[in-house]
C-alpha positions in Angstrom: -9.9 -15.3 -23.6 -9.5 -13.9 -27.1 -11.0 -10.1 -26.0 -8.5 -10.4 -22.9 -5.5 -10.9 -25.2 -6.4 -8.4 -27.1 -5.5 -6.1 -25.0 -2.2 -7.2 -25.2 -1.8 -5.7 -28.2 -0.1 -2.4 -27.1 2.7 -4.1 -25.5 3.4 -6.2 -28.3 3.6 -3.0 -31.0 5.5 -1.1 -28.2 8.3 -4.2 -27.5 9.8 -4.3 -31.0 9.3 -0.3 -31.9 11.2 1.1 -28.7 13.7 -2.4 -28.7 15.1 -0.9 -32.4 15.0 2.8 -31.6 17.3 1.7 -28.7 19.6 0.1 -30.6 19.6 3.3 -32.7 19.7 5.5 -30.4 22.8 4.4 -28.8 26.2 6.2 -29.0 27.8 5.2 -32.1 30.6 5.2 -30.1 29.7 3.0 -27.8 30.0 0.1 -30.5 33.4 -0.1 -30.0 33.3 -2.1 -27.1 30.9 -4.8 -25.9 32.3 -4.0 -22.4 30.6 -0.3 -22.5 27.1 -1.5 -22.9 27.2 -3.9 -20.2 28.6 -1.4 -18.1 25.4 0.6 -19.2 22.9 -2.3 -18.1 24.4 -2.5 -14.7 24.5 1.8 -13.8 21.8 3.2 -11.5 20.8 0.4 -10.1 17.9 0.7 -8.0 18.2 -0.6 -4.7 15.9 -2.8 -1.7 16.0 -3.1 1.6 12.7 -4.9 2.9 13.0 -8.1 0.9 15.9 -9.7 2.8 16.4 -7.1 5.7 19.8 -5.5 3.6 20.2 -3.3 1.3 20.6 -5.2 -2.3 20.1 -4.2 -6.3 16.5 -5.5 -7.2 18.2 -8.3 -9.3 19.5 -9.8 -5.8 16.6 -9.4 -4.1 14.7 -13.0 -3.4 11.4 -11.9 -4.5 10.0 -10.0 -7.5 10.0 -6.1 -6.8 8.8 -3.0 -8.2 10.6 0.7 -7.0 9.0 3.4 -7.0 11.4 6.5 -6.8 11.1 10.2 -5.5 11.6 11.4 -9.0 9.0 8.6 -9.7 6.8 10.4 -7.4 7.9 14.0 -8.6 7.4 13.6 -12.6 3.9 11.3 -12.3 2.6 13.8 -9.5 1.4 11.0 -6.8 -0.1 13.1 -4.1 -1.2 9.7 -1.9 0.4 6.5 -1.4 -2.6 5.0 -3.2 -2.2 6.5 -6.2 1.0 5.8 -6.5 0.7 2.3 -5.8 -2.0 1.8 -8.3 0.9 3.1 -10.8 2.3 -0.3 -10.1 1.9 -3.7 -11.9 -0.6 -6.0 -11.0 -2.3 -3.2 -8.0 -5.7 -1.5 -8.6 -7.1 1.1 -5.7 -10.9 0.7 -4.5 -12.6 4.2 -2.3 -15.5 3.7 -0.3 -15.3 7.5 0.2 -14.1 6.9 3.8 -10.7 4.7 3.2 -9.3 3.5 0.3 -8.4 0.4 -0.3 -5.5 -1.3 -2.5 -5.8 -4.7 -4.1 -3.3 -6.9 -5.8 -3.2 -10.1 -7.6 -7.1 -10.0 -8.0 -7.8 -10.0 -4.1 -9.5 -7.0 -2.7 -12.6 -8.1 -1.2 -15.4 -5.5 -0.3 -15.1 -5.0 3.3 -12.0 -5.9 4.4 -9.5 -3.7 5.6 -6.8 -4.4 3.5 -5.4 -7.2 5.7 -3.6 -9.6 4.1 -0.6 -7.1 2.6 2.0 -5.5 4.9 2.5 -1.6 4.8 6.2 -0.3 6.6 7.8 3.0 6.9 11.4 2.4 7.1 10.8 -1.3 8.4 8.5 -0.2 11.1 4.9 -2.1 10.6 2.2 -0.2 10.5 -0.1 -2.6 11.3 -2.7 -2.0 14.0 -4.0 -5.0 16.1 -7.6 -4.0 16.4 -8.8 -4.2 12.7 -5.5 -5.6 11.4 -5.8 -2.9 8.8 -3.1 -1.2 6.7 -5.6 0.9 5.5 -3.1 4.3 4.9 -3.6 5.3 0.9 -5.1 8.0 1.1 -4.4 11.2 3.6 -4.8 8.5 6.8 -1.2 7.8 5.5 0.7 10.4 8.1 3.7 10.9 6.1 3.5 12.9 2.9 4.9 11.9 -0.4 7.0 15.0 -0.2 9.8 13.4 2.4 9.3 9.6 0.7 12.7 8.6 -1.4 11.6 5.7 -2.6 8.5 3.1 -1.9 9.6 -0.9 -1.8 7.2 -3.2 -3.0 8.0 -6.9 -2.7 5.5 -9.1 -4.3 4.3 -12.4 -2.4 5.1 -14.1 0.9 7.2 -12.4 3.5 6.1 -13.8 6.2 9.1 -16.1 7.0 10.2 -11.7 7.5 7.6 -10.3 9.4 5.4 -13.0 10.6 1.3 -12.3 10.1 -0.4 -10.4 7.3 2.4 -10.8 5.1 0.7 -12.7 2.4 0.3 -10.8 -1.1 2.5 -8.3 -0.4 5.0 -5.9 1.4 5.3 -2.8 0.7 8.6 -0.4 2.6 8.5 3.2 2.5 11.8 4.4 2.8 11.6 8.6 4.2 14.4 10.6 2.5 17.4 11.1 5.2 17.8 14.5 7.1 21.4 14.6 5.5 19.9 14.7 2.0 17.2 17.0 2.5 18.7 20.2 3.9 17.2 23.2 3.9 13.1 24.8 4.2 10.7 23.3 2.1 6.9 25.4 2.0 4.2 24.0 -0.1 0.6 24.9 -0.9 -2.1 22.7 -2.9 -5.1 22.8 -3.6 -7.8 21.2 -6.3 -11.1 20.8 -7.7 -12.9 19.5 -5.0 -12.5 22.1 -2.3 -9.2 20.4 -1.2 -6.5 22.5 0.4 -3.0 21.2 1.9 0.1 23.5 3.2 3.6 21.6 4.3 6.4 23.3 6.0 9.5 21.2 6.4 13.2 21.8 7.6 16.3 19.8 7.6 19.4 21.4 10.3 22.9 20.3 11.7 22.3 20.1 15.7 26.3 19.6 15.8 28.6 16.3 17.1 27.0 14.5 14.3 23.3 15.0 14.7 21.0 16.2 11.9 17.0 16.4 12.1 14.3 16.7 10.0 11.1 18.2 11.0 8.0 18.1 9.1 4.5 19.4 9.2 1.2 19.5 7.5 -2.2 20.5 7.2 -5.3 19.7 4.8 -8.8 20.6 4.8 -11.2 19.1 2.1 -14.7 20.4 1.8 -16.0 17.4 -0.2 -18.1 17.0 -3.1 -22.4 16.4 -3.6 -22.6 12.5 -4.1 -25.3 11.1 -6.3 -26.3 7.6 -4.5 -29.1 5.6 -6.6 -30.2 3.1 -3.9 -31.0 6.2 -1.8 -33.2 8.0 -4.4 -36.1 8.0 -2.9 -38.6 10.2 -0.2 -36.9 11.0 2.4 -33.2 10.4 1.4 -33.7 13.6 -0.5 -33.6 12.2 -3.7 -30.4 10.4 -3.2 -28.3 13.4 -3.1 -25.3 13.8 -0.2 -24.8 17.4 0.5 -21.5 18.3 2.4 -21.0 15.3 3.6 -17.1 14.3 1.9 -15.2 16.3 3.9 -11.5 15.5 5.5 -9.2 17.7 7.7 -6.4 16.7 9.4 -2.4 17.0 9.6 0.5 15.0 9.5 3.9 15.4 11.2 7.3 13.9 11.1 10.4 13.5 12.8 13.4 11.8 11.7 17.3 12.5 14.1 20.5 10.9 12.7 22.9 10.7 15.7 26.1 8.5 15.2 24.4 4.7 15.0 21.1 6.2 16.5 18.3 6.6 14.0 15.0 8.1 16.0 11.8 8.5 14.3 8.5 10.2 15.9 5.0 9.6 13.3 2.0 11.9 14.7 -1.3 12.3 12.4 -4.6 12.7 12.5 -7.6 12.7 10.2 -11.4 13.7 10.0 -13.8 12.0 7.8 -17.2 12.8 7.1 -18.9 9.4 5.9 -21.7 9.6 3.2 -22.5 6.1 3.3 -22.0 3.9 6.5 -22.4 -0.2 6.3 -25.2 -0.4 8.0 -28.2 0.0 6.1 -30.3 1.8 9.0 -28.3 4.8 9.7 -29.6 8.0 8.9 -28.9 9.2 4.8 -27.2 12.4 4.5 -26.6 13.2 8.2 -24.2 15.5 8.7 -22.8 14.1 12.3 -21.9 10.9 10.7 -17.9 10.7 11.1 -14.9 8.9 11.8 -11.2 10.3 13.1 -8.7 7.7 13.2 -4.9 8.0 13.9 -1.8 6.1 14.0 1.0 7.6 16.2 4.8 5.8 16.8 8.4 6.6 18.2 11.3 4.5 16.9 14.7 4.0 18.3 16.8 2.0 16.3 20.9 1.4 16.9 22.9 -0.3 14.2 26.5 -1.0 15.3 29.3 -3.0 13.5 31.2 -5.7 14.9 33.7 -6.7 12.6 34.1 -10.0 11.0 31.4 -11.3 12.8 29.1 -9.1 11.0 26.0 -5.8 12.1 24.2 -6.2 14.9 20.6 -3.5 15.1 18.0 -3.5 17.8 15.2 -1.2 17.4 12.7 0.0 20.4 9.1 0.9 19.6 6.0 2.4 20.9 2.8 2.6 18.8 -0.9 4.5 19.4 -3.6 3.1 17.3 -6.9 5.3 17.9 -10.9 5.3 16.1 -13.7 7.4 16.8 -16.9 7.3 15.2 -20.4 8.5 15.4 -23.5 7.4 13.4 -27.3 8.1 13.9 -29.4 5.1 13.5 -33.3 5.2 13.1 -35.0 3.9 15.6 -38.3 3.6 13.5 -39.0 3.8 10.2 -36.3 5.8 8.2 -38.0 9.3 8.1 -39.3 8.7 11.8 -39.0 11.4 14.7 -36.7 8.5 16.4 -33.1 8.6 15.9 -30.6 7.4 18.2 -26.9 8.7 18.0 -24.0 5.5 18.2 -20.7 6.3 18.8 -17.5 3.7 18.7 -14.3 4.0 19.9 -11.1 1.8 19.8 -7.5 2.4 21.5 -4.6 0.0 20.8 -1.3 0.3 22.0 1.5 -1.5 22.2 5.7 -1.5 22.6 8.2 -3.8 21.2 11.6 -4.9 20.8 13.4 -6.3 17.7 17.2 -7.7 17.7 18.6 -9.2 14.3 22.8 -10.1 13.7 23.8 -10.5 10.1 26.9 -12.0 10.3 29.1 -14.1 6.8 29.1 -17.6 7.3 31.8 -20.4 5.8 32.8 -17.7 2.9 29.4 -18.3 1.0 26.8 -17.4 2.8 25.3 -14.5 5.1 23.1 -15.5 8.2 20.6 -13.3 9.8 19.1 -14.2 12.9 16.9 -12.4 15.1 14.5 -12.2 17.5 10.9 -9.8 18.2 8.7 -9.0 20.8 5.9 -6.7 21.7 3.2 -6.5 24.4 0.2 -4.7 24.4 -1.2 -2.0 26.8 -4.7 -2.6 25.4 -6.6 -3.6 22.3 -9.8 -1.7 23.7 -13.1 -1.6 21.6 -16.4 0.2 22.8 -19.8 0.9 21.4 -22.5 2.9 23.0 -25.8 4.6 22.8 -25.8 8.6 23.8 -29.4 9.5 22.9 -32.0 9.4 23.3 -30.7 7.2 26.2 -27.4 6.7 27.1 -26.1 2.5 27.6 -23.4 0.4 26.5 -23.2 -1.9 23.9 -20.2 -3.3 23.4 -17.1 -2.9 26.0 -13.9 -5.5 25.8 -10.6 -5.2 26.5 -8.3 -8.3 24.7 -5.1 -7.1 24.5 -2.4 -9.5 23.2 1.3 -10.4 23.8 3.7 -12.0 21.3 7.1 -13.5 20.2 9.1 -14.4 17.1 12.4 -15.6 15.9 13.6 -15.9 12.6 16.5 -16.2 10.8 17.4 -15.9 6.7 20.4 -17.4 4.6 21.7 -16.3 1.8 23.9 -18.9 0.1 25.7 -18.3 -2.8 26.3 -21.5 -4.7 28.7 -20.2 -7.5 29.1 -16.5 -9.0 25.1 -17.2 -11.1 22.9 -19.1 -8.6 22.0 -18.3 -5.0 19.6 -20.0 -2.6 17.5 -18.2 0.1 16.4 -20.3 3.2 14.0 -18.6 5.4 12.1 -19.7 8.8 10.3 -17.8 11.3 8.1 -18.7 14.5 5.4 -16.8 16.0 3.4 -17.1 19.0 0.8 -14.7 19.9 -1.0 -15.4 23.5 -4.6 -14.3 21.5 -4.1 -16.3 18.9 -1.7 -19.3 18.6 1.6 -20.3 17.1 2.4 -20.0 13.4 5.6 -21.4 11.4 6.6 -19.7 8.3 8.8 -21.2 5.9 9.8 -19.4 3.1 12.8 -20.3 -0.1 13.9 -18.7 -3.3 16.6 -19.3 -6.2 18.0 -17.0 -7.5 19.9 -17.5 -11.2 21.9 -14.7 -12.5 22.4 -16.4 -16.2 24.1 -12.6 -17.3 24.3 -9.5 -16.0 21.2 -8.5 -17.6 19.0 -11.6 -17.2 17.8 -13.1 -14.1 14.9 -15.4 -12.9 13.8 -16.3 -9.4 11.7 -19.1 -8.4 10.2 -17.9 -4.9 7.9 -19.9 -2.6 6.1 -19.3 0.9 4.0 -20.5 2.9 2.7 -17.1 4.7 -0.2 -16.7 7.3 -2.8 -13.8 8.6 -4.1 -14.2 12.1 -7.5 -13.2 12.9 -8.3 -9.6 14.1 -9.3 -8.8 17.7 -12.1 -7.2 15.8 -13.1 -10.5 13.7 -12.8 -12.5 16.6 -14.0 -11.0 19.9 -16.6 -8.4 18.6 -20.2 -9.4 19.1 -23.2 -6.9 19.8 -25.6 -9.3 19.2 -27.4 -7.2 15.9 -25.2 -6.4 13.5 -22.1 -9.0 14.5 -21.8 -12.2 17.0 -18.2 -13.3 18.3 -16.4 -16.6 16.9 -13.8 -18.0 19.4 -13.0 -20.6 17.3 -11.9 -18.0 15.0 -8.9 -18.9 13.6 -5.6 -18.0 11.2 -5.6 -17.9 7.5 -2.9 -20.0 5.8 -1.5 -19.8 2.2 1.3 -21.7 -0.1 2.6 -19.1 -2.8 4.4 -20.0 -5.5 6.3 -17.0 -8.0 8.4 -17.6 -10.9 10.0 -14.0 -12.5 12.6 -13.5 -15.2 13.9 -10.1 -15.8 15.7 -9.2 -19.0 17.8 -5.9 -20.3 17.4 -5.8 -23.6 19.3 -2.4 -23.8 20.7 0.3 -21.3 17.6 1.5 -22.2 14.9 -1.2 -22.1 13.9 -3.5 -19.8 11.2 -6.5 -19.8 10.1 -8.3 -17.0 7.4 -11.7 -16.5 6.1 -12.5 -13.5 4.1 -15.7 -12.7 2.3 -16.5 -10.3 -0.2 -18.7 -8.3 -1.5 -18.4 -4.8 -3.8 -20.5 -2.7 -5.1 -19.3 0.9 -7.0 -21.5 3.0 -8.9 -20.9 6.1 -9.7 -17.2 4.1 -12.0 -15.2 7.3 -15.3 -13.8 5.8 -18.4 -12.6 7.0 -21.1 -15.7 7.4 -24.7 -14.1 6.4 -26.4 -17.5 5.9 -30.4 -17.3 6.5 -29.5 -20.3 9.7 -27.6 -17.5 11.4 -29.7 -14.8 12.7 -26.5 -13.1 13.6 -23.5 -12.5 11.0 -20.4 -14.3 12.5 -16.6 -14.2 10.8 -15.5 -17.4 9.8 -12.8 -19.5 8.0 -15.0 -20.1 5.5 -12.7 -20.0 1.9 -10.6 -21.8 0.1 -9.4 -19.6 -2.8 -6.9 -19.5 -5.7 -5.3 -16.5 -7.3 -3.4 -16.9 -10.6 -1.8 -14.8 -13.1 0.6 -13.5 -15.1 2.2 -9.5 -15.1 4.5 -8.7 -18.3 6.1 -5.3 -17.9 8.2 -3.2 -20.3 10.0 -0.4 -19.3 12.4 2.4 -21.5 14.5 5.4 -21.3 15.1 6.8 -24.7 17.5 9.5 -25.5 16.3 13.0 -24.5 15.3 11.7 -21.1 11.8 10.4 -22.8 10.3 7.7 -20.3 7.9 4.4 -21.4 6.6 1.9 -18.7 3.7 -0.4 -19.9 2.3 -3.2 -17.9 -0.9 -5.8 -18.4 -1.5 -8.4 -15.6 -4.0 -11.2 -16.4 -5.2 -12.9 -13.4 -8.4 -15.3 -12.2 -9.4 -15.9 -8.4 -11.5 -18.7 -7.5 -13.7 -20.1 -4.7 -12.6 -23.6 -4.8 -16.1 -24.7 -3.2 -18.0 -22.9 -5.4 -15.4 -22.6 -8.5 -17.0 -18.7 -8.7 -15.2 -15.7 -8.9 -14.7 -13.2 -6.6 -15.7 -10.0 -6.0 -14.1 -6.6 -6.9 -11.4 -9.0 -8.8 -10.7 -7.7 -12.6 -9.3 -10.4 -14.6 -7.5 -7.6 -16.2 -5.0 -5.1 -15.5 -3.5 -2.5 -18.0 -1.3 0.5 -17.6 0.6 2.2 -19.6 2.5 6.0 -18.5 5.3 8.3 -20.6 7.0 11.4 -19.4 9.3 13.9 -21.3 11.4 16.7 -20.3 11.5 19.9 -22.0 12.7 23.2 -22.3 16.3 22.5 -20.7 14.6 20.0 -18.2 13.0 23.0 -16.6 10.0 21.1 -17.6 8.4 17.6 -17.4 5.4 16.3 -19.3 3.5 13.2 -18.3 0.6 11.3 -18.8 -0.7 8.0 -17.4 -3.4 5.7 -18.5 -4.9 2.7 -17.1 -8.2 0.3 -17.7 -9.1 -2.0 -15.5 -11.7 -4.7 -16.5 -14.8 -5.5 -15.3 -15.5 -6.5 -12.1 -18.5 -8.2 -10.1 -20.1 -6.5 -7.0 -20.7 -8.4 -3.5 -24.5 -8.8 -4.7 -23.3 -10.4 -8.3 -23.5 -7.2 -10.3 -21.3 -6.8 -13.0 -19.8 -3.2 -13.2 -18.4 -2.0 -16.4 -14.7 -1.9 -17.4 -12.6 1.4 -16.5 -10.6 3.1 -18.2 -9.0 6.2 -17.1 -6.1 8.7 -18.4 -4.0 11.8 -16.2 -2.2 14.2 -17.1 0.9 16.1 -14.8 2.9 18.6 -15.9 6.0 19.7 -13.7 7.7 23.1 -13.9 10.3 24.9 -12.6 9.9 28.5 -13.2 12.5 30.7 -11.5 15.2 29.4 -8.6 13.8 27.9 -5.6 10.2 27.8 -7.1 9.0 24.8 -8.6 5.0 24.1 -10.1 3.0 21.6 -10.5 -0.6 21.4 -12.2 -1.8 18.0 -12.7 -5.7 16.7 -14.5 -7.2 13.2 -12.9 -10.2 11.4 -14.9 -9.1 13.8 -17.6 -12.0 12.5 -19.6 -14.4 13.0 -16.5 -15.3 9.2 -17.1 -18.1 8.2 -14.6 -17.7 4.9 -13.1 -18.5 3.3 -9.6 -16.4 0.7 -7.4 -17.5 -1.9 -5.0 -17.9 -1.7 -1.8 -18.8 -3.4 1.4 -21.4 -0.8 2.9 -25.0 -0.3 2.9 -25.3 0.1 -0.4 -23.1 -2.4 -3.4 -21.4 0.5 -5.5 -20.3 4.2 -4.5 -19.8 6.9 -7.5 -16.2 7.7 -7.9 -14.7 11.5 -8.4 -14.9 12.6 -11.9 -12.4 15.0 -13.2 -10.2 16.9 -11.3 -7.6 19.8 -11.0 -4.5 20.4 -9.1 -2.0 22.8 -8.7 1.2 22.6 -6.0 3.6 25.2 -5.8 6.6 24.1 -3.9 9.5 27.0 -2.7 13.2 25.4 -1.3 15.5 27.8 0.0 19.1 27.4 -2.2 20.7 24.8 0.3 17.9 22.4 -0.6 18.4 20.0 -3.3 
């Protein structure tokens, strides 16, 4: 416990040092009136639309939120959604050099596919229905970081919102508007390990009030030689992966502002050689080993007002889900003459409705009600053999239908406290009804101190994967499958110290039961996916942020946190008890210039097979320019120190190297209308 505060150490020197240059730093003639500062505390404001389905400062928000902004973005150099959120209190990334995977108050679990955490882009759920996965961190998330204005990430419960998977979190990625973005934007990148990426985007005025943004990309990575120990050894070519960590792909985007009418159209694809598969009989190093996966949607969303009785929005949708892959097995021993070549495929599509009225209710409160609905086309999952001989393996077609309403008030009881009430009810035809209560308080003591008291009682229905799939070897079906459930509990206080410094404590404790994992007992001869867990996550996250004079930026985080098996009372895997950040910018040379740097060590962590893997710690460096008009540059060192370190994954093998250091340069061009 002792070694573990230690660490705290950094934020404790860092709290009183930057809390006295603030008060130095402030306009001397801003002393002359108490008024001026507090106006200061309450400027810029960042805003949040996700957490209660409007738009409201983070303060107001019922849940504890971290923003992460397109300057954010620009300055720090996040080229992926996951590494920007594993900028973010609390959040640590995990790559199994296929997906990458995010994990948050100590839960990522090898293996899963990131199911019990919501990822949106502009309120859409990107959820899929076959794996349930929200898997889109690295370039498998279609939209670039280029058009992002700012990523939403609300901490704990939302499903009284959005109904299943909403457990830990929710995280909203709101695209930057047509209107704001006008003009041609061209970019080239490319880096150390044979990646390459070109974007072409444009922003135009149709007329009669219609303005579109269109964007494209490309990428092509040639991939890196992996060193794999386990594999070390005749004939796995002395563990050694040769060209086989490649990606190509692209990515478009739509987005057409028309009156109330807000269309969006998602296409992407990606490629990705697989060095290491789960199964521990496929073929080492074999170059035909691959999966391309895709999510594709078109939005229509109308938001209309109605006067005093409040906004009415309905949204339609249309979503394409689609997996490929293709793995040579041995059908001997590994070496043999005898491979057979396995490919899957799964297609999931579905369309839906949504309908929500927020409407003012007796003077103190506002009421939103609404109701969703989507039906599936098919939830399709096949498996087959196509040589030596060609048969099936695995063919089912379960595809699901379901229903929710749900309604939120917001009640203000007084200008300082306000209660959240929040209920929904879903019923899938797959898998059941669920009931989702969720409350918060809200106390505004001043107008820089607030605290929040949040709780939720979330769920995560099984996956048509977990529940149905069964090809007898590697995986048998469990019909009695059914859904996780977990009570969350949150209390956060949030303090402005200054204009310029900010401090914020989260606590927190959550406890799923039911939690779905893979049964390998030696009783089974067949793995099956059961409710097998009870589990408790608790923690605490202190964060300190400041912006002192000259534009010079300070955000430091730690997050202490323990997950248990409450049958076992053991720890889980890939679950740090730590969590430390810490990341400062500066401009320079007339703001034509930004320096920053980002560090971050994460504490050790046990594998799947109980090995304990060393702490991390890692430090990047980005450095922003803009050289001549139009032109702006961007060169940016990851693993500066070329550390080497491995994460834990749920594959074949217990660990997979991670990259070691790595270069990158962007050069971006706007034409002059662009901002």
């Amino acid at each position: 416990m002792r070694s573990r505060l230690a660490l705290l150490w950094p934020l404790g020197v860092l709290l009183p040092l930057v809390a006295a240059y603030g008060q130095d730093s402030l306009d001397p003639a801003a002393g002359k009136a108490n008024g001026s500062a507090e106006q200061a505390l309450l400027e810029e404001l960042p805003v949040v639309q996700a957490a209660a389905l409007h738009q409201q400062t983070l303060q107001e928000a019922p849940a504890n939120v971290t923003v992460i902004t397109a300057s954010d973005i620009r300055k720090y150099g996040y080229r992926t959604l996951g590494e920007a959120l594993a900028s973010v209190r609390g959040f640590y990334g995990t790559y199994d050099r296929t997906y990458h995977y995010i994990g948050v108050s100590g839960i990522s679990t090898p293996g899963d596919f990131n199911t019990r955490f919501l990822v949106m882009i502009n309120g859409h759920n990107m959820t899929e229905h076959v794996y349930d996965s929200n898997g889109f961190f690295g370039q498998d998330f279609g939209l670039d970081m280029d058009l992002v204005e700012r990523i939403e990430i609300i901490r704990g419960s939302a499903s009284a919102l959005y109904g299943s998977n909403a457990m830990l979190a929710t995280i909203n990625v709101v695209t930057r508007s047509p209107v704001d973005v006008p003009g041609i934007r061209v970019s080239s990148e490319t880096a150390s390990f044979g990646e390459r990426k070109v974007l072409f985007s444009d922003s135009v005025y149709l007329g009669r009030g219609a303005n579109l943004l269109l964007s494209a990309s490309g990428f092509d990575n040639g991939g890196q030689t992996i060193y794999v120990p386990a594999f070390d050894i005749p004939p796995a070519q002395n563990g050694l992966i040769h060209d086989q960590d490649g990606e190509q792909g692209y990515h478009t985007f739509a987005n057409l502002l028309w009156g109330n009418w807000n269309i969006t159209a998602y296409f992407n694809s990606r490629r990705k050689d697989v060095p290491v598969n789960a199964a521990d009989d496929t073929v080492f190093n074999d170059r035909g080993s691959h999966v391309r996966d895709g999510h594709n949607f078109v939005e229509a969303a109308h938001s209309s007002d109605i006067g005093a009785r409040g906004t009415l929005r309905y949204r339609f949708y249309y979503d394409d889900y689609r997996y490929d892959d293709r793995f040579d097995y041995w059908l001997g021993a590994a070496g043999s003459q005898y491979i057979q070549d396995e490919r899957s495929l799964s297609r999931n599509e579905w369309a839906g409705s949504e309908v929500t009225w927020t409407t003012p209710f007796l003077k103190r409160a506002d009421v939103v009600v609404g109701a969703e609905g989507d039906w599936e086309f098919r939830n399709l999952q096949q498996e087959q053999a196509v040589s030596p001989s060609r048969y099936s393996i695995v063919n089912f077609n379960v595809p699901d239908h379901r229903l929710a309403l749900f309604s939120q008030q917001q009640w203000k009881l007084g200008t300082r406290w306000t209660v959240y009430t929040g209920l929904r009810f879903d019923a899938s035809h797959n898998y059941g009804k669920a009931l989702s209560p969720r409350l918060a308080l809200v106390y505004q003591r001043s107008p820089s101190t607030v605290y929040k008291l949040v709780y939720g009682r979330p769920f995560r229905n099984p996956s048509a994967f977990e529940k149905y799939f069964s090809d007898n070897q590697t995986l048998v079906a469990n019909p009695a499958l059914h859904a996780e459930r977990a009570n969350t509990f949150e209390l956060s206080g949030e303090h402005k110290f200054s204009p310029i410094l900010t401090g914020i404590v989260n606590v927190y404790q959550y406890r799923i039961q039911g939690l779905i994992d893979l049964n390998e007992t030696a009783e089974q001869q067949v793995p099956q996916y059961q409710n097998l867990d009870r589990i408790r996550s608790s923690g605490v996250e202190l964060e300190i942020s400041a912006k002192l004079h000259g534009g010079f930026e300070l955000l430091g985080s730690a997050a202490l946190q323990r997950v248990v098996d409450l049958d076992t009372n053991l720890g889980l895997a890939n679950s740090p008890r730590g969590l430390y950040k810490l990341r400062a910018g500066l401009p320079l040379v007339h703001q034509r210039l930004f320096a920053s740097s980002a560090i971050s060590y994460d504490s050790a962590v046990s594998t799947d097979a109980g090995v304990k893997l060393p702490p991390v710690f890692l430090q990047d460096f980005t450095l922003g320019m803009r050289p001549v008009s139009g032109f702006s540059v961007q060169l940016g060192v990851r693993n500066t120190w070329n550390r080497s370190y491995s994460d834990p994954v749920g594959l074949a093998v217990d660990t997979i190297i991670q990259d070691g250091r790595s270069i990158y340069l962007k050069v971006t061009w706007r034409d002059h209308a662009a901002t």
